[in-house]
N, C-alpha and C positions, 0 to 999 in steps of 0.2 A: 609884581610877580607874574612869572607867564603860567595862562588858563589854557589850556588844550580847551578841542570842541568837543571829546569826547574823553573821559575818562575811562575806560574798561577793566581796570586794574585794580583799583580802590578795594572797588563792591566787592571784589574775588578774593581778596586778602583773606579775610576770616574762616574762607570754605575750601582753601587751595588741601590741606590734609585729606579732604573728604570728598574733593575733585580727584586726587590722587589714586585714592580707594577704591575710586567706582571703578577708573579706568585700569587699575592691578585686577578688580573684579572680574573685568569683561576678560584684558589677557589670559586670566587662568581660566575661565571659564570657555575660551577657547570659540564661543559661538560671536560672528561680528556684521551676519545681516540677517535681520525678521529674528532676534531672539529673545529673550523674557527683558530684555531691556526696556526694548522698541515698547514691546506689549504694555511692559509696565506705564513707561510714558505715556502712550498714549488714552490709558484709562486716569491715572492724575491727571493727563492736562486737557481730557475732556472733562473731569468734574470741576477743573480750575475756572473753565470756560463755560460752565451753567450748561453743558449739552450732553447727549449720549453719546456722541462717538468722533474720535478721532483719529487719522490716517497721517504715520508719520512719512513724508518724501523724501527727496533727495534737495529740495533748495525752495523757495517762496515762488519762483515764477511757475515751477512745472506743477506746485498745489495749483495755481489760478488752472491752466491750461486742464488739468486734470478732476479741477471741481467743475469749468466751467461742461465739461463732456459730461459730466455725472449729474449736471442740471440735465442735460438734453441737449444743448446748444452743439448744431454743427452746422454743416454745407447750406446755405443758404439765408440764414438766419442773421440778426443784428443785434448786437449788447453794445447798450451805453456807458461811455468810461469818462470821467474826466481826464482834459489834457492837463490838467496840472496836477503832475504825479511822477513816479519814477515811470521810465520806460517802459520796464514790465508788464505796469499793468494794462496797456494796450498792446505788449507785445505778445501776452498769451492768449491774446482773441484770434487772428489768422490761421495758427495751426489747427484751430479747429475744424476752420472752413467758413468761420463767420468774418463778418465785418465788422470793423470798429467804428461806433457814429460818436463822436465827441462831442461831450457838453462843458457850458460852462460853469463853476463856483460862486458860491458868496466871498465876495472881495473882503468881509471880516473875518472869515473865519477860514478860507480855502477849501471848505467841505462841498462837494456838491447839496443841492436841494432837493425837494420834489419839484418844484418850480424848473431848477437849471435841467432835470432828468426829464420833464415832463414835457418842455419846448424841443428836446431830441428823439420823441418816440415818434415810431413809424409802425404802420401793420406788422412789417418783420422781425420788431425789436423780439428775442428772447428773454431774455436777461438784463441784469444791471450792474455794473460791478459800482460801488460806491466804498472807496478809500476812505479809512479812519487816518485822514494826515496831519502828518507829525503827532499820532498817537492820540488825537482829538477824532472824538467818535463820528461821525456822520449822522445826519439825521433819520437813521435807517427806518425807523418802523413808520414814518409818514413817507418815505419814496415806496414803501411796500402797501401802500395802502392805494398807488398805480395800479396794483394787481400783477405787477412781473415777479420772477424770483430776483431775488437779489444777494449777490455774491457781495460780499463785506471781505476788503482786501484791510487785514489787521495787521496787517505785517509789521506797522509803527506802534501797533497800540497795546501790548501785552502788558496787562494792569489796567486798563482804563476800562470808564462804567458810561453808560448811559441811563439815567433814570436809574438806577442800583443796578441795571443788568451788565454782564463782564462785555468785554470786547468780545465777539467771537461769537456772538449767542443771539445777535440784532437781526441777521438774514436769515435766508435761507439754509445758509451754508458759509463759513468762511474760512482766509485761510490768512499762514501766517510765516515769515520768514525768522527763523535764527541765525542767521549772519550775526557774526562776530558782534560789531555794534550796536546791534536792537536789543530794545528791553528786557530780551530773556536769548540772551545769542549762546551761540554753540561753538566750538572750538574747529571750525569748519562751517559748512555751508549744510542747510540744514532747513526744512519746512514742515507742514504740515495744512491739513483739511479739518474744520471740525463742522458738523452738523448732526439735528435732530431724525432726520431723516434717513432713515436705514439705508435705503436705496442706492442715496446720495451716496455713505459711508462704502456700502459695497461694492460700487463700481470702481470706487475710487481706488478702493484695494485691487481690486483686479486690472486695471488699468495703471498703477505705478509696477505692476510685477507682470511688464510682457503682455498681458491681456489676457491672463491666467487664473485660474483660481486654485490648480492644483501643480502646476509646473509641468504637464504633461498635457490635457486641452488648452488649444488658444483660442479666445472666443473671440476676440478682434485684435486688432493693430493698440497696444500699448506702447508703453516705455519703461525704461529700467529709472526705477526713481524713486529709494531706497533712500529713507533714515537709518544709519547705519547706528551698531550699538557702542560704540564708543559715543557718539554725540549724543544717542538718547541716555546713558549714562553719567554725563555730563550736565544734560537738561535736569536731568530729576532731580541732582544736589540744588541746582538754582531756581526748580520751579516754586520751593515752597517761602521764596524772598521776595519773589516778583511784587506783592503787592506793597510789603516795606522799600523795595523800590522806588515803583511807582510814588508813593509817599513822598520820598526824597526831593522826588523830581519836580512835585506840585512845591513840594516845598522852597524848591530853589529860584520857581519861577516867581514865587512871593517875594523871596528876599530882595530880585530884581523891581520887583513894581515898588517894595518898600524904599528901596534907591532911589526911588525916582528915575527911573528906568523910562517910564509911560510920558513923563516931560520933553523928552528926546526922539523920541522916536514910537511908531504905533507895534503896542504887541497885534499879534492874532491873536481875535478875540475866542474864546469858547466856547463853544455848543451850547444848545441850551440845555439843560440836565447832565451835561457832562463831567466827570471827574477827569481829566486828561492824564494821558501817562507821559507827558513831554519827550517825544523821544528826541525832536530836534525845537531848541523854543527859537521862536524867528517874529522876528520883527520886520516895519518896513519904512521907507525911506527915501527920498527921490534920489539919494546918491550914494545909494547904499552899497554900490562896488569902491568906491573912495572912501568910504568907511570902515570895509573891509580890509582896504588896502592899508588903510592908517592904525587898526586896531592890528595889524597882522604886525606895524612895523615896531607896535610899542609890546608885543609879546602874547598878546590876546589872538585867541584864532579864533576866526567868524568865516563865511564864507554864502555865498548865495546859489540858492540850491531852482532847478530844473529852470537855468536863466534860457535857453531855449525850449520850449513844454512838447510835449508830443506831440500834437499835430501840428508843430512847424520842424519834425526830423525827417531827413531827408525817404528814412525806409518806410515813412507815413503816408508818401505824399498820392498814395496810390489812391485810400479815402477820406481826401483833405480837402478836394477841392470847393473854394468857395467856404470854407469855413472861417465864421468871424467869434472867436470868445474875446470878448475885450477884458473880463474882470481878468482872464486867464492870463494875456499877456500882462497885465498890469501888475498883477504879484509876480509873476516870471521877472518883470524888469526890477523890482523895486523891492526884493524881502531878502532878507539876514537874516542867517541863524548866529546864535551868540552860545559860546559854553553851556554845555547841561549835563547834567549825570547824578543820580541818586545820592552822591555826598559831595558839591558843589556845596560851598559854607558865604555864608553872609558875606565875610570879608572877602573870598574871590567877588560876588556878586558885587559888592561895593569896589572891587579895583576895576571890574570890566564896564561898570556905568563909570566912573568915574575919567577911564582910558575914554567910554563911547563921547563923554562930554566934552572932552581935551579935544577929541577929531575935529567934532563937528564944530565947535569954538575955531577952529585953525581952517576949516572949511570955507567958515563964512564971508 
């Protein structure tokens, strides 16, 4: 049978009438940026997220760039990111005026550490952005015990726990993408901000709208960066599934290990305390692009994700020099992601180990 790598269809079946609804809603309601939609959202899916407050944007990258301003961090300053991650998350450090100083991961789990955070600080570090990847939490509240703030980029992780607490709720301040794909995605492009910290929450409003608070003073240079109420609309029918979700998705990653999935090839392992929300499950491999290529040819789609990492992309190389992460290029070379999605069933799981066994058997 052929597995897609993502499903996004499935999970939507049962809520499409009531996806429908919201958005006849908004049309007659006639309001379609900053209206009782947005507002709504954003008080569910800050109580989703165990915090007070939440700031919905216009996409994941411009919450980073615009939580990391609402920490403090600008012109002169340095936040640590790891490079093994999407683009983004080193590419909303610049516009600030800061620098990105790259660390590197635990080669189990792809999470940075306090350890990998702690051999990258310098007098100027401000910040710390620390990715929950592939939906697996970071070890956030021991990198916080550095004493920086720490930006929690959740953008994989919507549903997952650390130690009982939600994704979103481990830093300082974090933030989260709804793109289509992600565990709680949007019918467009679509983010948010969530923290405890009022401050945090306020600037951030006034910095996605022009640098305003009332649409008539501007108090600095913002951006227009607006969750619009069609998507927040949309979010609020799927926010209250998220965690049955997530559910799905631990569940699918079971069904794989019960395959004998972990004979074949290494998962990434778990955080400790963590509940993962799987947004991508990835394994790894020494020849894990010919595996891909063989599981792509028998109907399975796999794929290997950030095989060049950030600080070896060309728009990096301005503060790369002389930077050595070995665990980083080593998962960059060597991991697979394999099908996942909240109704992924035993029997795909047993046709995609089954197709992974057939490769590598034909490999050897």
């Amino acid at each position: 049978m052929a597995v897609p790598l993502f499903d996004t269809a499935t999970p939507l079946e049962p809520i499409r009438g009531q996806i429908r609804d919201a958005i006849e809603r908004v049309v007659d309601g006639g309001r379609f940026i900053l209206g009782p939609e947005v507002s709504a959202f954003e008080e569910e899916f800050a109580s989703a997220c165990g915090v007070e407050h939440a700031v919905g944007v216009a996409n994941g990258t411009d919450a980073l760039e615009i939580a990391l301003r609402g920490l403090g961090v600008g012109p002169g300053d340095e936040v640590v990111v790891p490079s093994f991650t999407f683009f983004a998350s080193a590419e909303a450090i610049p516009p600030t005026g800061a620098r990105p100083v790259f660390c590197d991961v635990d080669p189990d789990t792809g999470c940075v550490t306090a350890e990998t955070v702690k051999a990258a600080l310098t007098p100027k570090t401000k910040a710390v952005i620390a990715v929950d990847l592939f939906g697996n939490p970071a070890p956030i509240p021991m990198i916080a015990e550095l004493g920086l703030p720490v930006l929690e980029d959740a953008a994989q992780a919507a549903g997952a726990t650390l130690d009982g607490r939600p994704a979103g709720s481990l830093g300082s301040a974090a933030t989260f993408s709804f793109f289509p794909s992600k565990n709680l995605g949007a019918f467009g492009d679509g983010g948010a901000i969530v923290s405890d910290d009022q401050a945090v929450a306020e600037r951030a409003r006034t910095l996605r709208f022009h640098g305003s608070r009332d649409k008539r003073s501007f108090e600095e240079i913002g951006r227009n960066s607006r969750l619009d109420e069609l998507q927040a609309a949309i979010l609020r029918v799927e926010l209250p599934l998220v965690g049955s979700w997530a559910e799905g998705r631990r569940a699918a990653a079971d069904y794989y290990l019960e395959a004998g999935l972990a004979d074949l090839v290494k998962p990434i392992e778990t955080v400790s305390g963590a509940q993962p929300a799987w947004h991508l499950f990835v394994v790894r491999h020494e020849r894990a692009d010919e595996i891909a290529a063989g599981l792509v040819d028998l109907g399975i789609e796999a794929r290997g994700y950030y095989r060049t990492p950030v600080h070896r992309q060309p728009a990096m190389r301005e503060w790369t020099q002389g930077v050595d992460l070995p665990a980083t290029d080593e998962l960059a070379r060597t991991n697979l992601a394999l099908p996942i999605s909240p109704v992924l069933t035993q029997s795909q799981a047993d046709e995609v180990v089954a197709a992974l066994r057939a490769v590598i058997n034909e490999l050897a």
